[in-house]
C-alpha positions in Angstrom: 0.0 0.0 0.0 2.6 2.5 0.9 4.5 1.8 -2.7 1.3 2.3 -4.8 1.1 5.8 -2.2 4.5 6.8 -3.3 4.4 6.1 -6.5 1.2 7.9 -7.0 2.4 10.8 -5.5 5.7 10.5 -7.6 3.3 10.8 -10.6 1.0 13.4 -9.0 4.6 15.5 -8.6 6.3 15.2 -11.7 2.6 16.0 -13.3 2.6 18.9 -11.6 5.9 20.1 -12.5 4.9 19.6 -16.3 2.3 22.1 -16.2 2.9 25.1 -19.0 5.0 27.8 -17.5 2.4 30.2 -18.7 -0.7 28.7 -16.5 1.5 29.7 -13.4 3.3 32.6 -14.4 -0.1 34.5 -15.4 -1.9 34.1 -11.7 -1.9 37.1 -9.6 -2.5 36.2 -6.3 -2.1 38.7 -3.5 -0.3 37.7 -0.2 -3.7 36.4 1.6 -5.7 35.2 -0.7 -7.7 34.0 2.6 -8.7 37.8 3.0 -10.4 37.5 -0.4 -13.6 37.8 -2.2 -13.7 36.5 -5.8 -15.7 37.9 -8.6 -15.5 36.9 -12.3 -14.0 39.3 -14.6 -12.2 40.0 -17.8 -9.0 41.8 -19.0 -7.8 43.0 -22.0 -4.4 41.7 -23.0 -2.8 43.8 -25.7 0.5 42.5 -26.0 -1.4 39.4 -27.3 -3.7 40.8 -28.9 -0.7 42.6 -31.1 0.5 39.0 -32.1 -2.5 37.4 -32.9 -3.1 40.1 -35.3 0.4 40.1 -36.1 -0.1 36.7 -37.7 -3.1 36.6 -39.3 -1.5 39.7 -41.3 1.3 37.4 -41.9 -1.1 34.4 -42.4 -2.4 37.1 -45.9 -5.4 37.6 -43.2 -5.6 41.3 -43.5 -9.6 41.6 -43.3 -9.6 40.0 -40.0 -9.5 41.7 -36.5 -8.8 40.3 -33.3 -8.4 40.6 -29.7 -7.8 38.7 -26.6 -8.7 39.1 -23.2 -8.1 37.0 -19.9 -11.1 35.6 -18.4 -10.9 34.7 -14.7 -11.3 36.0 -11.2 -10.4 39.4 -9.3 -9.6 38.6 -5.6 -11.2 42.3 -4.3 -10.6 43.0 -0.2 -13.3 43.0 1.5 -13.3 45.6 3.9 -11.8 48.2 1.2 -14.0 46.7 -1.7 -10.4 47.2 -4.0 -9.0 44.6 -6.5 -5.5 43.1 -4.8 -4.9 40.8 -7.8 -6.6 39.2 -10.8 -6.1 34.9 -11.4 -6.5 34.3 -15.3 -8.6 30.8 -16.1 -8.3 31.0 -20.0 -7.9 33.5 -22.6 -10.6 33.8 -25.3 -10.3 35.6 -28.6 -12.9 37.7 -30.5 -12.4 37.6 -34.2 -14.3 39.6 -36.8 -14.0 38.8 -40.9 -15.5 40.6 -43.6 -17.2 37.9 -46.1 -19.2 38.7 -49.2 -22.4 36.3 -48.7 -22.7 35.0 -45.1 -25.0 32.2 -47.4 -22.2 30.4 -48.7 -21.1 27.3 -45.9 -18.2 26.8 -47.8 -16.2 29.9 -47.6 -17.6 30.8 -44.2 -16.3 27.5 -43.5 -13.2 27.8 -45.4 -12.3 31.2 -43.8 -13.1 29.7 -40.1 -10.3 26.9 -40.9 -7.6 29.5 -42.2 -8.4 31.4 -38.4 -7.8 28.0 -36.3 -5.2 26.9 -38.6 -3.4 30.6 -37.1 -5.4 30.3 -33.6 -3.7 26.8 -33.4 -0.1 27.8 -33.7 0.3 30.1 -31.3 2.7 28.7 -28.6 1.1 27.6 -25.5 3.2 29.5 -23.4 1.9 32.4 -25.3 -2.2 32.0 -23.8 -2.2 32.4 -20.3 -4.6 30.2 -18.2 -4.3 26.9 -17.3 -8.3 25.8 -19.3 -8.6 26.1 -22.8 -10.7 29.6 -23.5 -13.7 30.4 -26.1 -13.3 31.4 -29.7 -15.7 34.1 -30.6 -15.8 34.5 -34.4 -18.3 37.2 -36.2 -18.4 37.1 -39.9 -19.9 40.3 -41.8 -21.4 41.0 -44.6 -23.2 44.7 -44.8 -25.2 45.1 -42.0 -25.7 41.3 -41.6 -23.4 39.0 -39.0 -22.9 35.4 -38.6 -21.8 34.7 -35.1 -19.7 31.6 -33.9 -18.9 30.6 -30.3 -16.7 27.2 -29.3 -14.5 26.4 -27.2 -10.4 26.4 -28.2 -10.8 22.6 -27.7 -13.7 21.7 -30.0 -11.6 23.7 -32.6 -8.9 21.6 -32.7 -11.2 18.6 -31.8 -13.3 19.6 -35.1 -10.2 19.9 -37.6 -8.9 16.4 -36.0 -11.9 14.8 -37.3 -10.3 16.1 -40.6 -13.7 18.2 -41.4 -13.3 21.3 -43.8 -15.1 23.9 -45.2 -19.2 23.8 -44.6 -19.1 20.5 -42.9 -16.6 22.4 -40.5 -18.8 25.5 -40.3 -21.8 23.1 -39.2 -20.0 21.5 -36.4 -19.0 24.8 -34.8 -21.8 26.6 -35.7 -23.6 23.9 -32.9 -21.3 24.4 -30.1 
């Protein structure tokens, strides 16, 4: 009994020590986090932001704009009611495309691979949060808008199923 112990903690340990830098290097904690209350919210993270646009435009995906933001918890005081430190859970992105018919499966489809295909090679120690984090996509078209939200997860999950253009747009367009 004690060998299965120590070996399970063994793996529990080096487990732990495998975790991306980026997961622990992005939470804030404050030096009580007893003397906390938590609340959900958001920040916008710029210097990402900057590179994910960075390569689309190198991706030849000019039209497209896109942002980041860290999505998490503030630890606020309690008696003072002010933030002491901010603990990110996952980073999503918002993406908007121009697109000439919002009718057409195909290309809407086709455009939401060539935004994973950048989406997915992004270093990890790039996204802060240790979860995988939504991917908010709005294609336009005039005054018209076709909106997408999935997680980072059943993006990649999707394209390992090898599924492509309208077929593609369908499975995402259900999460």
């Amino acid at each position: 009994m004690r060998k299965t112990v120590a070996i399970l903690f063994s793996v529990l340990l080096l487990a732990a020590c495998s975790i991306p830098q980026s997961s622990l290097a992005t939470q804030i904690a404050p030096a009580n986090s007893q003397n906390c209350a938590y609340a959900w919210a958001t920040q916008p993270l710029p210097d990402l932001t900057s590179k994910v646009q960075s390569a689309f435009n190198a991706a030849g995906l000019q039209d497209i704009q896109a942002s980041a933001q860290a999505y998490g918890e503030n630890c606020i005081d309690p008696k003072t009611n002010k933030v002491l430190g901010f603990a990110t859970m996952e980073t999503d992105f918002h993406i908007s495309k121009k697109m000439a018919d919002l009718t057409n499966r195909e290309d809407l489809g086709g455009a939401l691979e060539k935004i994973l295909i950048v989406l997915d090679a992004l270093p990890l120690g790039m996204i802060p949060g240790p979860q995988a984090g939504y991917i908010n996509i709005s294609f336009q078209s005039g005054k018209d808008e076709s909106n997408l939200s999935f997680t980072a997860s059943a993006g990649k999950s999707a394209r390992m199923l090898g599924l492509h253009g309208a077929e593609l747009f369908e499975k995402l367009k259900q999460k």
